[in-house]
Backbone as JSON Lines, residues from 0, in Angstrom:
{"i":0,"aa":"X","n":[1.22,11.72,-10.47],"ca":[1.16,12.12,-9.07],"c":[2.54,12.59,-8.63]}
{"i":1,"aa":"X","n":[2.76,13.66,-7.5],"ca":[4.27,14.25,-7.44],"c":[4.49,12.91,-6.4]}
{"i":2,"aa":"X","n":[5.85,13.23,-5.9],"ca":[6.16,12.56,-4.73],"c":[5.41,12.24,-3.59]}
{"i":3,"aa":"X","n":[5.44,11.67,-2.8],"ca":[4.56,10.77,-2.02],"c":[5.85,11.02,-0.65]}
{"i":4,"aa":"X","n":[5.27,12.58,0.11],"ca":[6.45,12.37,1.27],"c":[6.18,13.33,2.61]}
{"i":5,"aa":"X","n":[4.64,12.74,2.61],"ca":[3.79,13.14,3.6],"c":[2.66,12.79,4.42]}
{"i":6,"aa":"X","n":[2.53,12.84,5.46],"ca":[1.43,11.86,5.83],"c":[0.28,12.26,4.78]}
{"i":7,"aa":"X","n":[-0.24,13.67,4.55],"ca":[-1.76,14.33,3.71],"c":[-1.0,13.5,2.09]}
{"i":8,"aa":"X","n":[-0.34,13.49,1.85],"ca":[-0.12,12.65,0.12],"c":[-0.39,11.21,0.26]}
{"i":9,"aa":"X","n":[0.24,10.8,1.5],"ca":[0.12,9.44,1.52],"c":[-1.42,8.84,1.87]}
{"i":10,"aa":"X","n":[-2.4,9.85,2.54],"ca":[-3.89,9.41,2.11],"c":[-4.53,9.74,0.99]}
{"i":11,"aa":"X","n":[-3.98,10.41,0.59],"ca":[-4.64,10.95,-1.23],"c":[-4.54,10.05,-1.91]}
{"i":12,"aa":"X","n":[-2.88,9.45,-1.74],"ca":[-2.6,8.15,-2.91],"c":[-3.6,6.69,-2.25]}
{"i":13,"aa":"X","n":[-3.67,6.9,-1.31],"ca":[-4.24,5.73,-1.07],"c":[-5.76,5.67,-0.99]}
{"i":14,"aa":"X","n":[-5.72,6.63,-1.02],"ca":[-7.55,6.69,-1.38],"c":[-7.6,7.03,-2.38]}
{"i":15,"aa":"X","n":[-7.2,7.07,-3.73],"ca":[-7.58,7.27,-5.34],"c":[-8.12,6.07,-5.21]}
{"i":16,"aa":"X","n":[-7.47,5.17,-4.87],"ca":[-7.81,3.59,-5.21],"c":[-9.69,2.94,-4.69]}
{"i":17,"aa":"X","n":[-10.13,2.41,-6.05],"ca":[-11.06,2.24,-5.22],"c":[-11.05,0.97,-4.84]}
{"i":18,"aa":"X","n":[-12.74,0.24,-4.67],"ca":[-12.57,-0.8,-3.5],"c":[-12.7,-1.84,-4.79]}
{"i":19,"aa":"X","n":[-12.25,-2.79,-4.37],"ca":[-12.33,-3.99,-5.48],"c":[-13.53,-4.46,-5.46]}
{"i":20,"aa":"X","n":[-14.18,-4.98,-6.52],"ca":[-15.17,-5.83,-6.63],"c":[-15.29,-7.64,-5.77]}
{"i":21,"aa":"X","n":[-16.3,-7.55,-4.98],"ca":[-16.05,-8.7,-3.85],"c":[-15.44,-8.05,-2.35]}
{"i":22,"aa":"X","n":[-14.61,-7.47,-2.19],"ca":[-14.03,-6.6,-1.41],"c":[-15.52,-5.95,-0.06]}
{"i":23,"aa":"X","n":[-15.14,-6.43,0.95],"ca":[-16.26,-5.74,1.71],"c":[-15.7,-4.32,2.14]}
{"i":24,"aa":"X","n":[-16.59,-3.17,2.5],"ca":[-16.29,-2.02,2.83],"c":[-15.33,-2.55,4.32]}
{"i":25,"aa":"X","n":[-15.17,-3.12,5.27],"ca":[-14.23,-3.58,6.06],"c":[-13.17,-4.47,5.66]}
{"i":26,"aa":"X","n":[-12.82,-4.96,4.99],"ca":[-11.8,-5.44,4.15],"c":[-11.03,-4.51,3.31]}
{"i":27,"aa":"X","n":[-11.74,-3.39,2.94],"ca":[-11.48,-2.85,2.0],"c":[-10.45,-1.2,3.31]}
{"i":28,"aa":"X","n":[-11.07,-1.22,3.97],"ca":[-11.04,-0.47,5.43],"c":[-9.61,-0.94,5.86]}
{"i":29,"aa":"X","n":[-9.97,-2.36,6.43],"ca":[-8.15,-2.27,6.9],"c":[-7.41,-2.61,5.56]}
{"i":30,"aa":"X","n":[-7.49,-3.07,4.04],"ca":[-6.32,-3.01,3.09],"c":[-5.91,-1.44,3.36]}
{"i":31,"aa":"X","n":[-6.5,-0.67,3.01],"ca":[-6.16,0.69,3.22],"c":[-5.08,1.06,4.65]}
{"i":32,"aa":"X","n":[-6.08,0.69,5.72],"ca":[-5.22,0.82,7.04],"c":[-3.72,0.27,7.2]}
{"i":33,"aa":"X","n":[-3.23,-1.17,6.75],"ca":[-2.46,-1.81,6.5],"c":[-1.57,-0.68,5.52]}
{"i":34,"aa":"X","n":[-1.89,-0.62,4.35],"ca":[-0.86,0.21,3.19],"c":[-0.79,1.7,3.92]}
{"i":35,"aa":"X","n":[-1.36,2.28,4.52],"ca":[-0.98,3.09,5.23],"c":[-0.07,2.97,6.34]}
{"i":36,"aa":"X","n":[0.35,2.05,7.12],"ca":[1.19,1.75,8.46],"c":[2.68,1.41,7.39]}
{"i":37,"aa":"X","n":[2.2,0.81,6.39],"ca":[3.93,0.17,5.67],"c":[4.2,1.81,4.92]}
{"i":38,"aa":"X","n":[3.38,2.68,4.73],"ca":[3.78,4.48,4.21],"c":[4.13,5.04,5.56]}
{"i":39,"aa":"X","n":[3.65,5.02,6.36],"ca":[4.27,5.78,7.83],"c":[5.71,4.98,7.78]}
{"i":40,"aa":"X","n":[6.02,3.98,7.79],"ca":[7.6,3.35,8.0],"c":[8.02,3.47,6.87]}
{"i":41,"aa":"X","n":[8.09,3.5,5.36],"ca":[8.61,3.96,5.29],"c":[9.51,5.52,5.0]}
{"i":42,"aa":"X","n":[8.3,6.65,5.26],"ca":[8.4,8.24,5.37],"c":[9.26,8.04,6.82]}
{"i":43,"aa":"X","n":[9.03,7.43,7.66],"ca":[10.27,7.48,8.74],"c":[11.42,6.73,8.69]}
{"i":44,"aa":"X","n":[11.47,6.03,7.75],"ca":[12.91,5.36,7.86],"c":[13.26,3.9,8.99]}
{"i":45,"aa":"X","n":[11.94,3.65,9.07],"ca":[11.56,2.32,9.94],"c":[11.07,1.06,9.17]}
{"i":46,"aa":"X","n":[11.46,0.01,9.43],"ca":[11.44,-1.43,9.09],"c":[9.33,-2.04,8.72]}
{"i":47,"aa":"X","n":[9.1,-1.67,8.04],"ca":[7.73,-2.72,8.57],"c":[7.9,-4.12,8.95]}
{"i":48,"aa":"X","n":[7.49,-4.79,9.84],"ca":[8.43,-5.85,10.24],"c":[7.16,-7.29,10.14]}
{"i":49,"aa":"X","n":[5.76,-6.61,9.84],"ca":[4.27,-7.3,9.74],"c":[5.16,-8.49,8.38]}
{"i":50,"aa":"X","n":[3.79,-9.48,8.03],"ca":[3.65,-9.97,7.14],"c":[2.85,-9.29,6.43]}
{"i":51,"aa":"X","n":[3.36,-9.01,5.02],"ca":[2.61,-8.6,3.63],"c":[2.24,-9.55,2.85]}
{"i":52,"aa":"X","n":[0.83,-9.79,2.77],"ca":[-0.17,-11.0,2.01],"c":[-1.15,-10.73,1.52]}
{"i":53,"aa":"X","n":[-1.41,-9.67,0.93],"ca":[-2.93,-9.22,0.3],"c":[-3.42,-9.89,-1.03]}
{"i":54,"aa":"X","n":[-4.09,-9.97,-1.19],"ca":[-5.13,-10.94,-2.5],"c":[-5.59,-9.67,-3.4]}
{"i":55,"aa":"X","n":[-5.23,-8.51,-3.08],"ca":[-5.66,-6.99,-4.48],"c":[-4.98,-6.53,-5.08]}
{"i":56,"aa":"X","n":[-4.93,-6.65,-6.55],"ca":[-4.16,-5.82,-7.09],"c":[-3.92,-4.22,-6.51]}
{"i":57,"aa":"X","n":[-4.75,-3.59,-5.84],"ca":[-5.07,-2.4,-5.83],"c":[-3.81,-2.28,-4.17]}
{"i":58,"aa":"X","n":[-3.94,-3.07,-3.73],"ca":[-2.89,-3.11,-2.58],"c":[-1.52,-2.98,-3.25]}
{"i":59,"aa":"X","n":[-1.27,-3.95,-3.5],"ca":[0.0,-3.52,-3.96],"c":[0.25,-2.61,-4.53]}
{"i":60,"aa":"X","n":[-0.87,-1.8,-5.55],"ca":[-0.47,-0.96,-6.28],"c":[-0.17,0.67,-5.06]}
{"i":61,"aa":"X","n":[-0.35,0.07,-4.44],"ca":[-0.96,1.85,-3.13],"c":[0.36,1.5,-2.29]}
{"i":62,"aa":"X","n":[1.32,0.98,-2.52],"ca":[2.91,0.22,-1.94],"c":[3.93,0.45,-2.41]}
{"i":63,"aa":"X","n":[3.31,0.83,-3.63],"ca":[4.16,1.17,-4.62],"c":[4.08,2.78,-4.74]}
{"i":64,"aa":"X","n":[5.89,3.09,-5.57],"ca":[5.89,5.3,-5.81],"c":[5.26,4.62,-7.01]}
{"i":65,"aa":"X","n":[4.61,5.5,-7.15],"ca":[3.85,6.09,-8.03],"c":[5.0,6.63,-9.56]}
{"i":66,"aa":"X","n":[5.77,6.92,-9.4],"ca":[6.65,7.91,-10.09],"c":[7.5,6.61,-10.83]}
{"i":67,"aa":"X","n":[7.81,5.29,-9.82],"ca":[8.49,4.55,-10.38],"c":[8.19,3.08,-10.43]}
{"i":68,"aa":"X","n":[6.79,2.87,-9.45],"ca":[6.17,1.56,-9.39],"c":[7.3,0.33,-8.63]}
{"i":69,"aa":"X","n":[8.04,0.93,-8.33],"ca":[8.72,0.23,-7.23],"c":[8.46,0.42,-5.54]}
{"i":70,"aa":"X","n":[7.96,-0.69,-5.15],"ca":[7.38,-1.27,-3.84],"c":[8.11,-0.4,-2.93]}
{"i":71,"aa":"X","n":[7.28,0.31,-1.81],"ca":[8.62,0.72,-0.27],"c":[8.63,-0.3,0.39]}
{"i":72,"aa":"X","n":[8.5,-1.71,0.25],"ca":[9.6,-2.46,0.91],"c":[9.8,-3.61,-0.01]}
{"i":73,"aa":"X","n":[11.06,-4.42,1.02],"ca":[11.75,-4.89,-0.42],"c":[10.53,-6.06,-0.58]}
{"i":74,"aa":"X","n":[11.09,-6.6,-2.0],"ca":[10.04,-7.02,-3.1],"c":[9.62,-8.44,-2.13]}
{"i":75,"aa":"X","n":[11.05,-9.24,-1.47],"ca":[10.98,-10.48,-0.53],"c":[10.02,-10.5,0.33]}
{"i":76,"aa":"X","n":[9.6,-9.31,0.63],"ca":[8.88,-9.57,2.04],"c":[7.47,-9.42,1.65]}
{"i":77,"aa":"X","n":[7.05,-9.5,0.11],"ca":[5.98,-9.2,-0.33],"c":[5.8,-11.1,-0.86]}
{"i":78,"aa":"X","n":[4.45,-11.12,-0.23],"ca":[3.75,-12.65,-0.68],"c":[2.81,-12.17,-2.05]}
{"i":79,"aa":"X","n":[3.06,-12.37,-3.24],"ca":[1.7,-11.73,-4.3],"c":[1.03,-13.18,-4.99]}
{"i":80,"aa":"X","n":[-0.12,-13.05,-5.45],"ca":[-0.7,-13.83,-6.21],"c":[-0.66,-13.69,-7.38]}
{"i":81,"aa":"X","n":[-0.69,-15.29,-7.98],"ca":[-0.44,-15.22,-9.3],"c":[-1.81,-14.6,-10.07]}
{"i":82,"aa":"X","n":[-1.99,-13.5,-11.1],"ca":[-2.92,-13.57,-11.7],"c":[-3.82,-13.63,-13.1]}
């Protein structure tokens, strides 16, 4: 995938992903909504300042560039499960 440095890229990447198994289509609705608000901050250069706590692999993975699999925000402010 190229760079990720637009609002139209940043729903492409986040909708490749599909919905997890167990995952309700509204669960699955705001994970998406959520990983989209922490891509608007950081394409602007703004703080997400929420708590990050998701239970999907597929979340985190849509948080992450693509190019280098390193998180747009720092790794601390991310709660992950062991799996």
């Amino acid at each position: 995938m190229n760079n990720i440095n637009n609002p139209a890229a940043v729903r492409k990447h986040i909708e490749s992903f599909s919905r997890p198994n167990g995952y309700s289509p509204y669960a699955w609705n705001v994970t998406k909504r959520i990983a989209q608000e922490i891509w608007d901050c950081y394409l602007s250069g703004r703080t997400y300042s929420r708590p990050v706590n998701f239970m999907c692999r597929e979340f985190y993975q849509m948080i992450q560039l693509p190019e280098t699999g390193e998180f747009i925000i720092p790794r601390s402010r991310i709660k992950m499960f062991d799996a």
